[in-house]
N, C-alpha and C positions, 0 to 999 in steps of 0.2 A: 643696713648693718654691715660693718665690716667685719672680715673673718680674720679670727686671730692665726698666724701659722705659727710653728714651734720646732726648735731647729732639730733637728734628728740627733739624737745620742750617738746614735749609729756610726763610722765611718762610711760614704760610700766607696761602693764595691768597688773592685779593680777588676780591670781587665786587661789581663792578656792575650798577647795571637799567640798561634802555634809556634811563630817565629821567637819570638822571645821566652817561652815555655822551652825549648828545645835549649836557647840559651843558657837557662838555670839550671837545667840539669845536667848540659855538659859542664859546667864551672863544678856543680855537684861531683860528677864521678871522678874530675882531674883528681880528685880528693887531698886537692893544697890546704882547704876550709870544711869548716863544719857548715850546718846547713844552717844555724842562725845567723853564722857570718856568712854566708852568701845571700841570703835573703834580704840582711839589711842593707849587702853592698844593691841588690835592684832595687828594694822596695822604701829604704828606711825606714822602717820597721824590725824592731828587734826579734820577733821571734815569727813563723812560718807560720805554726798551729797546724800540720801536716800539709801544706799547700804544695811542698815539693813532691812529698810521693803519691798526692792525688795526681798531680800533673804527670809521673810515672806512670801510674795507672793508666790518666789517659791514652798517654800516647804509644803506650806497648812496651815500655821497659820493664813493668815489673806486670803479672798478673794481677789479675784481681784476687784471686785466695790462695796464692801463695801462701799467704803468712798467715792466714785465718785458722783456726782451729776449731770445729763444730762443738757446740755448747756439752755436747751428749761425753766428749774427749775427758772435758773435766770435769763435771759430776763422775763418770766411771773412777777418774784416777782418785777424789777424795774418797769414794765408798772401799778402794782396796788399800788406802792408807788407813783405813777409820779399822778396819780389820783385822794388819796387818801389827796394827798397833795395840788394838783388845787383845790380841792372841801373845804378846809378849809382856805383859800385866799379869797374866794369870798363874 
């Protein structure tokens, strides 16, 4: 019997080196471009989908939780909105 193959929906992956990651994101901080027009100028591909600031990430530009905020931040902040807002109703 022969096996039937079926072509992948998928794009395959890309790969970048360290060398060309470093690339992207000095063209990133010259900040002549936005990051969808820098992306498409390496990749032709119109939008990143954050691949430039995982590659930040990677390589030490930016931390990793820098920008994160722990879940517990905003539940606290909607329960003293929820509060602050019954008590000017009444």
């Amino acid at each position: 019997m022969e096996e039937k193959r079926f072509k992948s929906k998928q794009r395959p992956s890309r790969y970048f080196s360290v060398k060309q990651k470093h690339e992207i994101i000095r063209a990133y901080q010259e900040g002549g471009k936005s990051k969808p027009q820098i992306w498409q100028e390496f990749t032709g591909e119109p939008a990143d989908k954050g691949q430039i600031l995982k590659f930040m990430r990677q390589l030490g530009y930016i931390g990793e939780g820098s920008t994160k905020k722990p879940l517990t931040f905003y539940m606290e902040d909607k329960k003293a909105k929820k509060v602050s807002t019954g008590e000017l109703n009444v």
